[in-house]
KOLTI-964721 format. One line per 8 residues: their letters; for each residue z, y, x of C-alpha. Coordinates in steps of 0.2 Angstrom, whole numbers, plus 2048, in hexadecimal, padded with zeros to 3 digits. Last residue first. Layout:
A) Z Y X  ...
end
This chain:
XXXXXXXX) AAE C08 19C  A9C C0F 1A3  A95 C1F 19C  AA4 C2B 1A1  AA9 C24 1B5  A96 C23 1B5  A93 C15 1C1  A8B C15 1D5
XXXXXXXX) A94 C07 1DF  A90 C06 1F2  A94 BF5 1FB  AA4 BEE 205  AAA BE3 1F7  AAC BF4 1EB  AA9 C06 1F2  AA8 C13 1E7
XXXXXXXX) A9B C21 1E2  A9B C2B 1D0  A8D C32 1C8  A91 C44 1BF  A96 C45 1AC  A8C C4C 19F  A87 C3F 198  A76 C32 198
XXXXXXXX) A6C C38 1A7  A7E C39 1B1  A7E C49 1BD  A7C C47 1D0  A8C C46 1D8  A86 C34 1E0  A74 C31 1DC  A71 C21 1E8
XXXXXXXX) A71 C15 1D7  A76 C1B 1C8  A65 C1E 1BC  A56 C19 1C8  A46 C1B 1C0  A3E C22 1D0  A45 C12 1DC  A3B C09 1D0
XXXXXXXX) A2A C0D 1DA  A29 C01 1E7  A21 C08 1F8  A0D C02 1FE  A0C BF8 20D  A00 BEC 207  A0D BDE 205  A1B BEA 1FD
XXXXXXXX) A25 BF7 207  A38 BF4 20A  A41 BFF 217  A4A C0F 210  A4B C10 1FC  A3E C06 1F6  A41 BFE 1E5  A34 BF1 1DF
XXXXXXXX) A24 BEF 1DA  A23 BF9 1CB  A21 BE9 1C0  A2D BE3 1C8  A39 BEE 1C9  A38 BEE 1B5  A3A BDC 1B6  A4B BDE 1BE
XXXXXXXX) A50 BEA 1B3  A4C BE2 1A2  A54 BD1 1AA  A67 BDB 1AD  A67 BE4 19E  A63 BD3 194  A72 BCE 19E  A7B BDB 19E
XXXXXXXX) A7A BDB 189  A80 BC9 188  A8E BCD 194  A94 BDC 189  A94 BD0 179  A9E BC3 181  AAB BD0 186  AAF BD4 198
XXXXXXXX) AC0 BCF 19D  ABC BC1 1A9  AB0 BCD 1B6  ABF BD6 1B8  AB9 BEA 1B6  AB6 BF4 1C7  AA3 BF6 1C1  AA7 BFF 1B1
XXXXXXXX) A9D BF7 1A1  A8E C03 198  A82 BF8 199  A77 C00 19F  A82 C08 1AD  A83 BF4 1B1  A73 BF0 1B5  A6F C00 1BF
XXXXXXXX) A7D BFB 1CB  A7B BE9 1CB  A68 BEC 1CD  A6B BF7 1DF  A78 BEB 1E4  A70 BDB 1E2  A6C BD1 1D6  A60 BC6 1DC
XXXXXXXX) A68 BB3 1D9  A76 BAE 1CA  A86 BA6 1CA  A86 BA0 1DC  A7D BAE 1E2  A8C BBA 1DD  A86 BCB 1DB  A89 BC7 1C6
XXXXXXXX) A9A BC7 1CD  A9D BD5 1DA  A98 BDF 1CA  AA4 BD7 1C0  AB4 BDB 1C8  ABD BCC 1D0  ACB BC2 1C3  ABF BB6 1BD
XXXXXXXX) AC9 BAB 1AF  AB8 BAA 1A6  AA8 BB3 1AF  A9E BA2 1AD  A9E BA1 19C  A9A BB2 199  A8D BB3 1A7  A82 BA4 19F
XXXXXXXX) A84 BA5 18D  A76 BB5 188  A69 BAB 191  A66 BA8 1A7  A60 B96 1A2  A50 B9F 19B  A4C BA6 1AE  A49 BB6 1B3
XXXXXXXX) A5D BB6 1BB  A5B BA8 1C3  A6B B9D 1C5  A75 B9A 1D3  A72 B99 1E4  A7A B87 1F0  A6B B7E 1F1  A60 B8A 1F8
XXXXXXXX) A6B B8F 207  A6F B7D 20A  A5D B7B 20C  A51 B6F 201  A3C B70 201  A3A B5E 20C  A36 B62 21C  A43 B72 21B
XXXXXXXX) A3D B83 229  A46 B92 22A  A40 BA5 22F  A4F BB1 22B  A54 BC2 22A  A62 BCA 22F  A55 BD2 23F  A5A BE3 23B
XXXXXXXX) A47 BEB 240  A3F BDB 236  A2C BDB 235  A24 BCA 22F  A12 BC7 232  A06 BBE 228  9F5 BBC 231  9E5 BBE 22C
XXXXXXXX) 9D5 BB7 237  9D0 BAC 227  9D8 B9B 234  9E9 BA3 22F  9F6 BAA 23B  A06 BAA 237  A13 BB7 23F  A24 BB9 242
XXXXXXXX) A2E BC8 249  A23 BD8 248  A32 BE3 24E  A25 BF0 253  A16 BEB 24E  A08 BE2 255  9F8 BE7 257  9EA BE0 24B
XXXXXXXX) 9DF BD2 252  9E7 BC7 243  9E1 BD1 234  9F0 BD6 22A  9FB BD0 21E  A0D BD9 21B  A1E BD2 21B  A2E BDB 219
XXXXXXXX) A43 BDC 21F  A4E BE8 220  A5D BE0 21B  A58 BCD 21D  A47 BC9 216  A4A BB6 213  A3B BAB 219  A3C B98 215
XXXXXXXX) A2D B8E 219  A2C B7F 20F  A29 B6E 215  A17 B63 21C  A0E B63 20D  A0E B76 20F  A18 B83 200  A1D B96 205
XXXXXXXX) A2F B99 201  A35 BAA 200  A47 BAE 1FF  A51 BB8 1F4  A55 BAF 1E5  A49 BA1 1E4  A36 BA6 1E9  A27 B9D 1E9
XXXXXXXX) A16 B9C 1F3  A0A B8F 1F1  9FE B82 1F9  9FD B8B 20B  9F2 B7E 214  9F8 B77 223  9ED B78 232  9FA B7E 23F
XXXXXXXX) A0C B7A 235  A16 B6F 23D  A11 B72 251  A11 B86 24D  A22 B84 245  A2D B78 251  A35 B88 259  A40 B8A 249
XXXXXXXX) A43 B9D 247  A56 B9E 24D  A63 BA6 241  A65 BB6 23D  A53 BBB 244  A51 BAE 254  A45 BA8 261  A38 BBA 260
XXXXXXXX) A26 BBC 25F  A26 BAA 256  A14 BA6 253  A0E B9A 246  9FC B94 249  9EB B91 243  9F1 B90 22F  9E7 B8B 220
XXXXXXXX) 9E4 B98 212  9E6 B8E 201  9F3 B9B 1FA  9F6 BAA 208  9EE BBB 200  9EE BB7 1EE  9FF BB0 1F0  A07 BBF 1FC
XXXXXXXX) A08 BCE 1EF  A0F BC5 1E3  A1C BBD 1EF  A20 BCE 1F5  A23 BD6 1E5  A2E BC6 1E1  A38 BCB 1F4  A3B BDD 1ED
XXXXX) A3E BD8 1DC  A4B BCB 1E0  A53 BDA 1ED  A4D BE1 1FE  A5C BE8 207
end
């Protein structure tokens, strides 16, 4: 699943592409992804000008005058800009189509992605996620205090998009093998000191991915189609019976909240 890194790789990729192009039309090659692409999109935006793109959590919003177009990647999910007489692609989903003959396409073989639509930039899908893990209000204080009295293990925790966006499985993992603190441990019970060092933990990684464009494992590819390149640095994470970097032990697989967990029963207490 394409993760805060994956979808900030994206934006990157997509800003010096997309900003200030105008759009000739929005075409919906199919009605719905996980929920329905709105049908009004080619009427609202046909000759708006792309002012920005951002990205809270993990969705991509690319700014109009009219709204914000809300993409999230789903499981599988990835965009890619083309020239618009270029063939479709199977599972090529949404596309828009600039008046510089490009076009931004959306390819979504899972379809648990999402194309939305808000006139005036708020969604209850927005509203409701936490904190940003990149950003100076996610500081040494901000998980501690939050994690108080919390009886569910801490990795499920800082996956939590109400306490903090984009960590996802892949980041948890590595995250916590860091910092040295087991997976299945009550989030409450974790020292002040531990959280302050997951969380610097937690914002080294993420950068790191990043700046190596992301983690490709099966689907995700970057704008120009090129893999991300963290997968290679990857410490627990999809290296089940293969032998900890740090110890002697062998990486451990378990399954917490109906996702994979890779920890070093040795390394992480």
């Amino acid at each position: 699943m394409p993760e805060l890194p994956e979808v900030e790789t994206t934006k990157n990729g997509l800003l010096p592409l997309l900003k200030n192009q105008v759009v000739s039309q929005a075409i919906r090659h199919r009605d719905n992804l996980r929920w329905e692409i709105p049908p009004h999109l080619n009427t609202t935006l046909a000759e708006q000008t792309i002012l920005d793109i951002d990205r809270r959590g993990k969705y991509l919003l690319i700014r109009f005058d009219v709204g914000t177009l809300i993409i999230h990647l789903g499981m599988s999910g990835s965009i890619r800009v083309v020239d618009t007489d270029a063939s479709l692609k199977k599972h090529d989903h949404f596309e828009l189509q600039l008046t510089n003959h490009q076009s931004m396409r959306l390819n979504d073989p899972r379809r648990f992605g999402a194309v939305l639509f808000s006139y005036d930039g708020s969604h209850p899908l927005l509203d409701s996620l936490g904190v940003e893990p990149l950003a100076t209000s996610f500081d040494d204080d901000y998980l501690y205090t939050k994690s108080r009295n919390k009886q569910q293990n801490i990795k499920a925790f800082i996956m939590d998009s109400k306490v903090v966006v984009g960590v996802g499985n892949i980041y948890a993992c590595e995250s916590l093998f860091v910092s040295g603190i087991d997976p299945q441990r009550k989030a409450g019970s974790v020292s002040k000191k531990r959280y302050k060092a997951l969380t610097q933990n937690i914002k080294h990684i993420l950068a790191q991915s990043i700046k190596a464009g992301g983690t490709t494992l099966q689907d995700f590819s970057q704008v120009d189609g090129s893999p991300g390149y963290f997968a290679q640095t990857l410490r627990v994470y999809g290296r089940e019976t293969e032998q900890c970097n740090t110890c002697s032990g062998k990486i451990s697989r378990i399954i917490q909240n109906q996702r994979s967990t890779f920890y070093c029963k040795q390394c992480q207490t």
